[in-house]
N, C-alpha and C positions, 0 to 999 in steps of 0.2 A: 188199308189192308193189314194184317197181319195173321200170323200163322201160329200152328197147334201149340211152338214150344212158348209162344207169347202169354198164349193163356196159361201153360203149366205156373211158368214162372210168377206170373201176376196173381193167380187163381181165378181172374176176370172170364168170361165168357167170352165170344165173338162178339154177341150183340152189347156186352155190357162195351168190352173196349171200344168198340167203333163209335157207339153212342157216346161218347166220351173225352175231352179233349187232353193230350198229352201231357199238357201241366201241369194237371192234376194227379198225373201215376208220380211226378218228379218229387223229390222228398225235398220238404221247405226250404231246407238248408243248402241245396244246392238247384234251387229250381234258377232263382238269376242268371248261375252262371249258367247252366244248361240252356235256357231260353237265348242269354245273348249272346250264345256262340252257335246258337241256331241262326239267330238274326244275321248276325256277319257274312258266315258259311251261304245264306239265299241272298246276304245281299254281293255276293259274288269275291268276299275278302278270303285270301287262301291262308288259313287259320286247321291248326291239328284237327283232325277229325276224328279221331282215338281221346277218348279219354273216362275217368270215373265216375259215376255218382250213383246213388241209392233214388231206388222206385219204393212207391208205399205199393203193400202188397193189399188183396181182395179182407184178409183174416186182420187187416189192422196194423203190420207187421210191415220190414223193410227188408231188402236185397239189393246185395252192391250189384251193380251192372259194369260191365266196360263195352262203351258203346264206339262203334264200327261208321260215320257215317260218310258216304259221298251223295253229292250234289249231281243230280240231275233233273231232268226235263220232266213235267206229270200236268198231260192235257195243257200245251202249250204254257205251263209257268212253271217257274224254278221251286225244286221240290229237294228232299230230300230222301233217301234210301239209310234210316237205321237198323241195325245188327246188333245186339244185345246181349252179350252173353255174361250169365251167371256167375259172377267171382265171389261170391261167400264167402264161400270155404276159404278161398286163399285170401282173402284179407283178413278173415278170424285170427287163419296160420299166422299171419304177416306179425298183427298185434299181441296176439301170443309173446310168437317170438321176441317183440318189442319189448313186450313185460317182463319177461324171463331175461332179456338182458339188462332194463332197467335195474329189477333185482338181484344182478350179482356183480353190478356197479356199485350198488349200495352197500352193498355187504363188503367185495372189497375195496373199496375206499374207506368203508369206518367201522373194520376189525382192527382190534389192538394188536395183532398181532402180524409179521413181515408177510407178505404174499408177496411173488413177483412170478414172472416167464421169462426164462432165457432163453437164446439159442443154445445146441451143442456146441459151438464156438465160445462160447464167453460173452454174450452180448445180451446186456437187458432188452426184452421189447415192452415190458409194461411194470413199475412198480408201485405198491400203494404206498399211502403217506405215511404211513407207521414205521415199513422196513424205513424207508427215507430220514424219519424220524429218528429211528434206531441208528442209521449211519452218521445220524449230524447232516444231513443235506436240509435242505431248507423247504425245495419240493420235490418230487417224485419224476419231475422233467429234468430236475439239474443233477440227480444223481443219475438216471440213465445217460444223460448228454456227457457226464463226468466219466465215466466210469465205462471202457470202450473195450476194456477185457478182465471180465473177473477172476479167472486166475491170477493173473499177477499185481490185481490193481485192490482184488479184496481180500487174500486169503493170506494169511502171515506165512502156510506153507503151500505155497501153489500145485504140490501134488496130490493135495487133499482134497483139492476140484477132480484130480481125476478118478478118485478114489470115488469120490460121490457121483459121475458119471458112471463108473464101471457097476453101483452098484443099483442104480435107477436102469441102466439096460438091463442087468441079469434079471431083478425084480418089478421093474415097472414101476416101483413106487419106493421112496424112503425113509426112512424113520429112526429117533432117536440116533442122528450123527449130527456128532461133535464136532465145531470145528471153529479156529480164532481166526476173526473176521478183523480188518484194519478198517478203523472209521475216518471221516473226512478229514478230521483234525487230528491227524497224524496219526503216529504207530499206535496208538492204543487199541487194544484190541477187546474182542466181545464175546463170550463163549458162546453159540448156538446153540439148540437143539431143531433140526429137521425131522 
């Protein structure tokens, strides 16, 4: 059996699907697993019955599915009941998103220039290896792990942090300020521009 929104998705007809057997809508790449967790699930193993994979569509083409199934009874043998629904789009989104973070990993990790994110506290939560580099750390994990308040632990005048917080709240952004930063190996200091 199956129903109107089967064919939208597939573009198959009734008579084409039914005439048809199910392993062949499964896209190659994940027909095994789909088949032998079909197998398990009739042979009575209580195994997810939620999970992903691509159908070949009628035009040539593929759509992710996230399939729904429980096991029951159909003309006295163990059958199962699948549920299908359309997740495309959201796994475009997903991979997108994947990409767009892959690429501002890249960037910063291997800009020459300091990036980092603090708390309004004083606490690094991410730096790249350049700032790192600029401070004399060795990586990017040991000056965040080093360095547990940047007021006092990087600025040669620690009220010049607050100076640059008062002026990121007023304005939301910063630029061109000044300020002497102390590097790992002792008081030597760095002049900035933000």
């Amino acid at each position: 059996l199956v129903n109107p929104a089967m064919m939208l998705i597939s573009g198959y007809s009734e008579t084409e699907l039914l005439g048809r057997p199910f392993a062949g809508l499964i896209h190659e790449n994940e027909r095994d697993m789909v088949l032998g967790r079909q197998k398990q699930r009739l042979a009575g193993k209580d195994i997810s019955g939620t999970y992903d994979f691509r159908i070949l569509t009628k035009g040539g083409g593929s759509k992710w599915m996230r399939l729904t199934s429980a096991l029951i009874e159909w003309e006295g043998a163990p059958a199962t009941l699948n549920m299908l629904t359309d997740i495309t789009v959201q796994r475009l989104a997903a991979q997108a998103i994947s990409e767009a973070e892959r690429k501002y990993r890249e960037i910063f990790e291997n800009a020459p220039i300091a990036i980092f994110q603090s708390t309004p506290q004083g606490v690094f939560q991410t730096v790249n290896s350049a700032y790192a580099r600029i401070m004399h750390y060795a990586t990017p994990e040991e000056m965040i792990s080093d360095i547990t308040d940047i007021a006092s632990q990087m600025y040669v005048d620690p009220k010049e942090r607050e100076r640059y917080k008062q002026l990121l709240d007023e304005h939301g952004v910063v630029s061109d300020f000044e300020v002497e930063l102390k590097r790992s190996v002792g008081i030597i200091s760095s002049r900035v521009n933000w």
